[in-house]
N, C-alpha and C positions, 0 to 999 in steps of 0.2 A: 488582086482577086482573092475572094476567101476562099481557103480550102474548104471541101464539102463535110471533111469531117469535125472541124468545128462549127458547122453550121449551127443557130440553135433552134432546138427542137420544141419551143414553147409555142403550145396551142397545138399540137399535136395528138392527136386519139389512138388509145390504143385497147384493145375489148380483153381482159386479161380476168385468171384467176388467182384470186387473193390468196397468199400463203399468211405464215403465223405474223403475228405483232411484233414490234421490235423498240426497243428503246427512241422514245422521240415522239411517240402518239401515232405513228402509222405502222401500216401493214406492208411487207414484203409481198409484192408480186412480178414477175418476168411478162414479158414481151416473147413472142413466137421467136426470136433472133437471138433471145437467152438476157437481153436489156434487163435488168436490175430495177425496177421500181422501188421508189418509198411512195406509198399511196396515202393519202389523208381522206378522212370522211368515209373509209370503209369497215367491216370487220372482216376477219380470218373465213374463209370456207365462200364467200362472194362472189359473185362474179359480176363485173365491173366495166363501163368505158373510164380507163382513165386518162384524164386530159394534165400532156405536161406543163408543168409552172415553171420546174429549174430545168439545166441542161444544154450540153450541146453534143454534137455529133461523136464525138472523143469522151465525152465523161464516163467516169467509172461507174458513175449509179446515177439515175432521175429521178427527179422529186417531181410527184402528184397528184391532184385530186380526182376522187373520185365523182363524177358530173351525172352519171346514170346509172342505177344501180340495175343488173338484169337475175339476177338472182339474190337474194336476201338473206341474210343470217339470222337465225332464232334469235337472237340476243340481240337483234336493231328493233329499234323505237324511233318513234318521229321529235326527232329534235324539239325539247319543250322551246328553246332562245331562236327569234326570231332571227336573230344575229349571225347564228349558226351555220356553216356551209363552206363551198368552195367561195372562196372571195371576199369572205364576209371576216368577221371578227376572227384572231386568234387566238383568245383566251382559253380556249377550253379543245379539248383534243377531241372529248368521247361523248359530248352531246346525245350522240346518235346511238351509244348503247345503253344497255339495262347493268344499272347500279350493280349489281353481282357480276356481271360481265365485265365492266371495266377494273372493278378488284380484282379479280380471276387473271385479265391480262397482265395486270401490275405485277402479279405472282411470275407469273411465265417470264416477264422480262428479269424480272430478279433471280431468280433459277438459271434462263438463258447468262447472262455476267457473271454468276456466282461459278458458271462451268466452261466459259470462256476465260474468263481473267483472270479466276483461281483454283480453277483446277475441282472446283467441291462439289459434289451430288446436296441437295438440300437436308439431308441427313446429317453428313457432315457439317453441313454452317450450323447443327444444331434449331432447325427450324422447319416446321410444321407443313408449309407452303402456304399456309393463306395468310392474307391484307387484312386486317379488320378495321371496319366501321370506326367512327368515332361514336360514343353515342349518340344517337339522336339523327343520325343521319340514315340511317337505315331505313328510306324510304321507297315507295312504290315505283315503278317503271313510271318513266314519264314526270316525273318530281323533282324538283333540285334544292339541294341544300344551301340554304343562304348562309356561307360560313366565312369569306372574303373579308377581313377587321382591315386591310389594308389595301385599297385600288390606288392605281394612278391611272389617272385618264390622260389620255394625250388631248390636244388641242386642236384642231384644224382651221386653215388660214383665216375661216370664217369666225372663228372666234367656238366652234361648238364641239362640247366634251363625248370624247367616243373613246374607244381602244386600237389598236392597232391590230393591225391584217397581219397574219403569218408571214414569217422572215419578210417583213415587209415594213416602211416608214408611213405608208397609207395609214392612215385616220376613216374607223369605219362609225359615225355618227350613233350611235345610242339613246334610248329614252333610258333605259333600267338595265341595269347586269342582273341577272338572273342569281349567281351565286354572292354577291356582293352580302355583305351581314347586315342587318337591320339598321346597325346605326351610321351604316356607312348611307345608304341609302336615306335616311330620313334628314339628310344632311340636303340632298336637293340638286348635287351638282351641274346633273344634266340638263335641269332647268335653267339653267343660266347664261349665259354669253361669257365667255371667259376672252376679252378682245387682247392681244400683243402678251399672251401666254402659250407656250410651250406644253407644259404638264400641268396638271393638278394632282395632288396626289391627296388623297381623304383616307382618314387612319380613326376609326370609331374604338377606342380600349376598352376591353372584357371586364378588364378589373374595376373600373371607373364608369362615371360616365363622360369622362376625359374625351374630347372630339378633336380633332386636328385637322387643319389644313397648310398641305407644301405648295408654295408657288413656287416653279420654273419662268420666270419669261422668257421672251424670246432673245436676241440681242437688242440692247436700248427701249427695249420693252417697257412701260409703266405698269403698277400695279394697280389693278384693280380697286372701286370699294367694292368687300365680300359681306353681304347680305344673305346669307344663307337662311335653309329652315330650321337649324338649334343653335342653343350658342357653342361658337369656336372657337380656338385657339388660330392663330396665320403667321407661317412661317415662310420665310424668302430665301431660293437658292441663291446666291451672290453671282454674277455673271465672270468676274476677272477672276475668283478661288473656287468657286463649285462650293463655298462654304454653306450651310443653313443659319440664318440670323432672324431671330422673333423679330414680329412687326406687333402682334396684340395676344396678349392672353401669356400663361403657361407656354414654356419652352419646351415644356415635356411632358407626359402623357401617363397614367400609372396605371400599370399593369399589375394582376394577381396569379399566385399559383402558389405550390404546397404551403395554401396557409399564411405566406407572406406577400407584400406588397413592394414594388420595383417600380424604380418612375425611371422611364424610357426617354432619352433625351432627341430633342434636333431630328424627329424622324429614324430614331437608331432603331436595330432589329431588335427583333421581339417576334417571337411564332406567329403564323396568319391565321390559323384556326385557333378559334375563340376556348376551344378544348385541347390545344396541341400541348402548352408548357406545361400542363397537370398531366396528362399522357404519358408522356416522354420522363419528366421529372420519375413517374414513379415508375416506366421500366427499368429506367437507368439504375435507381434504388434498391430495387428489387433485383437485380441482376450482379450489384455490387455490394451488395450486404455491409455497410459499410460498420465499424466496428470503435469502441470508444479508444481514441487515443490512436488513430489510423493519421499519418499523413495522405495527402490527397493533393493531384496536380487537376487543374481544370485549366484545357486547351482553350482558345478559341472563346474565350470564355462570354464575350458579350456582356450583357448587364449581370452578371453574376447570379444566373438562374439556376443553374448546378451547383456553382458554388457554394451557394448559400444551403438549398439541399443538402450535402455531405456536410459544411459546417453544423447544422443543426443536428446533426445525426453521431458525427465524434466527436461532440463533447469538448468544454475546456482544455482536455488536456490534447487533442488532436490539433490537425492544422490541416489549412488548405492554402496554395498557392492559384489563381488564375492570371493566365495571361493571354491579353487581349491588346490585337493590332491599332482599334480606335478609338482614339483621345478620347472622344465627347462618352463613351461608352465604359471606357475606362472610369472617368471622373464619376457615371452611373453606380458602376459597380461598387468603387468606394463608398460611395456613400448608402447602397443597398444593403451594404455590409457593416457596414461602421460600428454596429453591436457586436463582431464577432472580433474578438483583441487575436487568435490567431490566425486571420484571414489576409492574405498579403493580394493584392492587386498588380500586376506590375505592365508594364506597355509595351509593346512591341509586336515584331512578327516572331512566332513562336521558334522558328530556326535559328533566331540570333538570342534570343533572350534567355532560352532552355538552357544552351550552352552557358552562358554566363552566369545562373544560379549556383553552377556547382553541385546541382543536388545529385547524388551518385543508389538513393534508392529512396524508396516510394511504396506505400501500399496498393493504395488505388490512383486508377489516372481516368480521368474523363476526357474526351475529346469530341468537338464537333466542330468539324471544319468546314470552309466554304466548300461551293458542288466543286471544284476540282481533286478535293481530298487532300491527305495529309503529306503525303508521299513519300519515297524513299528515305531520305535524309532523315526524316522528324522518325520515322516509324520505325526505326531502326536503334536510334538515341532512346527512344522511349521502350524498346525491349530492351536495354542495358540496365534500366531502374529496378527490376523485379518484380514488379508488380505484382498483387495476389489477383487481382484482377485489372480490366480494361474498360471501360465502356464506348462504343463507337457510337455516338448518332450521326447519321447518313441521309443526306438529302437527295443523293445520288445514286443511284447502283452500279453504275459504273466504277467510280471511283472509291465507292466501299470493297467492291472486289477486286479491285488493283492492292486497293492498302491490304487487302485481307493476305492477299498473296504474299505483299513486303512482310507482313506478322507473322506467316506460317515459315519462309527462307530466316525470319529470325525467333524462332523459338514461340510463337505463340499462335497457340487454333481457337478457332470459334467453339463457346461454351451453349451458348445459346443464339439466335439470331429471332427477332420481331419484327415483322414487318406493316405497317398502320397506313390508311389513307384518309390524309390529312389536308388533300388538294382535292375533293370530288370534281368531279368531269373533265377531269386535267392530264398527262401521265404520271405526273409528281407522284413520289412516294416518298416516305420516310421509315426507316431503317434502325433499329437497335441492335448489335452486334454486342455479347458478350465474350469476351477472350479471356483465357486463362495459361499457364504454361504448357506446353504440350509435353513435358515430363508428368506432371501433377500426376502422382497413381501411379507410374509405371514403375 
């Protein structure tokens, strides 16, 4: 017999008022009993039926949507994506607020971690509290910015391209993603029957007019013929490695930013806004001054988008090291580089490979690590180098104020701190953190 207190409580109502936002795209609100909601599809100051999705009787918190809303927040709008809702697509968090609004939240939640998991007032992280815009995105309520360079759509058993439903494996059928970029879009996807596939994934490049498409099949799947609306490149996830292997076209995809051009291999990362690596490139720049004849480590380094930056920047007689976990991204970077005689590449994950440079000081360090951040071990090796500076980029605010925490127990505070939204109607944010010694001056 089940106990009642793991009963679970999905499809359960409860008529609640919203408190603030919180890391994740929802909003904080309690239950008359003191119950803990995470609410989706509301904003702060609401009042709401919300219906549960996750939980049971014993959980420490429930997840859910908001299904009726009884009082309204200024800052709601009617959802432009038909997609939008409890049950529908989970691509996008904030559909339902006004562009300034969901900046503003983004701010709050970075303020909320930066004073949770490091102890900092936003004065101290050296930063302002506002998101800004990318440009061009700075549109009216009710508008969406088509900035998406990289979708994957999932497949459903019937063969038709859609996204997936929050924490969920459901496939919710689509004609058009709303935020998707133009060239991802005039590619056609959703037009098509995709039969004994898994994913697709469509990658339209900023720099180029380079198009890309990833198959996943299913297991013992066939592939497709891809007829699409421009021409493509088609690449195949391999079913027994997870490997990506060309089927037609270009392996890789070229991408542009400060001024230089990077060919993106196999589906490898690269920024999803079509303005993000020019963004980023030059807070980072700007925040690291970098100096002729500066050594320079790049974390995490990816196709050598930083790297190349700072190389261009100190000159012949400087140097830059990056190290990056994946091969095919590696092999990118070399060759992004190849004009640069002191630019060294090396492979690995950065906890094994650091150590075994030997390098015992350094001017500048860049780092951008995957969303769980850098963590203790690396952030701690990396305040023994000296740094004159740091640069953090942060996909995460969670885990930029964790790290921030391990930099302040080892000698180094935030100089500056930027914060950009780079994912419209999503919670995503991104994050430039500059660090300096927390001696410097005293």
């Amino acid at each position: 017999m089940q106990n009642a207190s793991e009963s679970s409580l999905v499809g359960e109502e409860y008529e609640v008022e919203v408190g603030p936002v919180a890391h994740g795209g929802h909003c904080i609100a309690r239950t008359e009993e003191g119950r803990v909601l995470f609410v989706r599809h509301t904003l702060p100051g609401e009042k709401v039926v919300a219906r549960i999705t996750e939980g049971e009787g014993d959980s420490r918190f429930l997840r859910a949507d908001a299904v009726r809303i009884i009082e309204a927040s200024k800052d709601r709008v009617e959802a432009p994506c038909p997609y939008s809702g409890p049950g529908n697509c989970g691509g996008c968090d904030w559909q339902h607020a006004k562009p300034g609004a969901q900046r503003r939240f983004k701010g709050e939640v970075i303020a909320e971690q930066l004073q949770r998991l490091a102890g900092l007032t936003p004065e101290e992280a050296g930063w302002d509290g506002t998101v800004m815009p990318a440009p061009g995105d700075k549109l009216p309520a009710g508008e969406v910015p088509a900035w998406r360079t990289r979708v994957q759509y999932a497949i459903d058993t019937e063969g038709r391209a859609g996204l997936r439903k929050h924490r969920s494996h459901d496939v919710q059928p689509i004609d058009h993603c709303m935020i998707a970029a133009p060239g991802v879009t005039e590619l056609g996807i959703e037009k098509q029957d995709w039969p004994q596939m898994a994913t697709v994934e469509a990658i339209a490049a900023t720099g180029s007019n380079d198009r890309q498409v990833i198959l996943t099949p299913r297991p013992g799947g066939r592939l497709p013929l891809v007829e699409l609306d421009k021409p493509v490149s088609v690449l195949r996830v391999e079913e027994n490695d997870g490997g990506v292997h060309r089927v037609h076209g270009r392996a890789f995809v070229r991408e542009r930013a400060d001024d230089r051009t990077y060919r993106v291999g196999m589906g490898g990362f690269w920024q999803v806004h079509p303005q993000a690596a020019d963004i980023l490139v030059k807070a980072v720049m700007q925040g690291l001054l970098p100096r002729k004849g500066d050594m320079a480590l790049d974390l995490y380094c990816g196709v050598g988008l930083f790297a190349g930056a700072i190389a261009d920047r100190v000159g012949e007689k400087g140097a830059v090291l990056g190290i990056e976990s994946t091969k095919r991204a590696v092999e990118d970077a070399r060759h992004n580089l190849q004009d640069f005689e002191r630019v060294r590449i090396e492979h690995g994950k950065v906890e094994q490979v650091l150590p075994r440079t030997k390098i015992t000081e350094v001017d500048l360090i860049v780092l951008d690590p995957p969303r769980a951040g850098a963590g203790k071990q690396t952030v701690n090796h990396l305040a023994g180098l000296g740094a004159r500076r740091i640069a953090y980029v942060a996909c995460d605010p969670a885990a930029l104020a964790r790290d921030l925490a391990y930099f302040g127990d080892a000698g180094y505070k935030p100089r500056t701190l930027r914060a950009f939204d780079l994912f419209p109607m999503t919670h995503h944010v991104e994050c430039v953190a500059i660090l300096e010694p927390a001696t410097k001056g005293a």
